[in-house]
C-alpha positions in Angstrom: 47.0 -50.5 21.1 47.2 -47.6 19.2 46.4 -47.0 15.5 48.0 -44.1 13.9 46.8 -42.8 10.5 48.5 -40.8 7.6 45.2 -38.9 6.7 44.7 -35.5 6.0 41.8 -33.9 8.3 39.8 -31.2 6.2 37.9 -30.7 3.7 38.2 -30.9 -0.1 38.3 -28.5 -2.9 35.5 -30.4 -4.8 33.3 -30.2 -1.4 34.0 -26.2 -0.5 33.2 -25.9 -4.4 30.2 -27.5 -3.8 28.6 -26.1 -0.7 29.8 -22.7 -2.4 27.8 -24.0 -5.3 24.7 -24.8 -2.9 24.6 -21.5 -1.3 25.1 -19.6 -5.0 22.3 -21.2 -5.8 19.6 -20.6 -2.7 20.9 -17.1 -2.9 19.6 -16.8 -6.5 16.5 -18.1 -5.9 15.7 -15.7 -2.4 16.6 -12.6 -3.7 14.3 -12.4 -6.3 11.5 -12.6 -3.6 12.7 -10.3 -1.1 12.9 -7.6 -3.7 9.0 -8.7 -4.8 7.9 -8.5 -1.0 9.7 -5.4 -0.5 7.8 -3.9 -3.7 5.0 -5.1 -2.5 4.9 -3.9 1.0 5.9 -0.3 -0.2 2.8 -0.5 -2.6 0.3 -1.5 0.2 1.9 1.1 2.7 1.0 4.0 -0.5 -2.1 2.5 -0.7 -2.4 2.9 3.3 -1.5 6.2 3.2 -3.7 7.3 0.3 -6.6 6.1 2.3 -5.7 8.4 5.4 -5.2 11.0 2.9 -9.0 10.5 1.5 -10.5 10.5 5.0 -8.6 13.7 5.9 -9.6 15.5 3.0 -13.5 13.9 3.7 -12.9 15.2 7.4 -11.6 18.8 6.4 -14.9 19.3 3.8 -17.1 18.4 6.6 -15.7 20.4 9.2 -14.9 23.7 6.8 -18.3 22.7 5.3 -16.6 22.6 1.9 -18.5 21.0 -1.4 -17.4 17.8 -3.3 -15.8 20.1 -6.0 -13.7 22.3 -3.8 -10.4 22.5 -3.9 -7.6 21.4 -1.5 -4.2 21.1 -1.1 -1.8 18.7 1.6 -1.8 21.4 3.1 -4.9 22.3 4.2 -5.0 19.2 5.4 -1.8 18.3 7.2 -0.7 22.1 8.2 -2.1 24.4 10.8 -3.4 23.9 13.9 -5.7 21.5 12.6 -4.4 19.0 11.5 -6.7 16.4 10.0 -3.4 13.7 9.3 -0.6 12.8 11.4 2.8 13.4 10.8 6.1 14.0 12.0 6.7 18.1 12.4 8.4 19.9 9.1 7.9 16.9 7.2 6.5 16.4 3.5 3.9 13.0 3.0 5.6 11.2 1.1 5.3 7.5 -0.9 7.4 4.7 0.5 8.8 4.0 -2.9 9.8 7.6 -3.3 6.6 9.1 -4.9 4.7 12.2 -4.0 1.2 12.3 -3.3 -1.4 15.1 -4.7 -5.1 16.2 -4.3 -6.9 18.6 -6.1 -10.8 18.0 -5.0 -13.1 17.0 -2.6 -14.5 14.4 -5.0 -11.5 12.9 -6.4 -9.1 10.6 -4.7 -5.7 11.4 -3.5 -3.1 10.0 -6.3 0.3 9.1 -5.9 3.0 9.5 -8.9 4.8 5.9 -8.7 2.8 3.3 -11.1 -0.1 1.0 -9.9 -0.8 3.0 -6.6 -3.7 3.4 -6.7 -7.1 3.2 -4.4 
């Protein structure tokens, strides 16, 4: 025996409405903490990189047997044939979050000119 039905297969407006509503919703609440983790990884990698900054410049003094106020620049640093810091050829160090890093003495860290990086 066979039982035939008059019933529309699919779904709703009021359920498409809702799942629409559901994933409105999740969206709202992720993407405020992928743009916290993303701002927090770019401040870590600055930090990171103004580390390997400070031991370059620590390096350079102790091999051009500079004193604590001496001055130096990125590039004595990261240009030359000796380079004390890694980077790709022709290219400027630069901040993650699209700051610029500067030295001016032995003594005193590197800085970097976004907010909050800081060693």
């Amino acid at each position: 025996m066979k039982i035939t039905s008059n019933q529309n297969k699919g779904f709703t407006l009021v359920e498409i409405m809702i799942v629409v509503a559901i994933i409105g919703l999740l969206a709202a609440i992720a993407i405020p903490n992928f743009v916290k983790a993303r701002t927090t990884a770019q401040t870590n990698a600055c930090i990171a990189n103004l580390k390997q900054i400070q031991g370059a410049v620590e390096q350079w003094a102790l091999e051009t047997k500079k004193a604590g106020s001496s001055a130096v620049t990125l590039a004595d640093i990261s240009g030359g044939s000796d380079k004390y810091i890694k980077q790709a050829l022709n290219t400027e160090l630069k901040c993650p979050a699209s700051g610029t890093y500067a030295v001016t003495d032995v003594a005193t860290g590197p800085t970097c000119t976004v907010a909050g990086h800081t060693l």
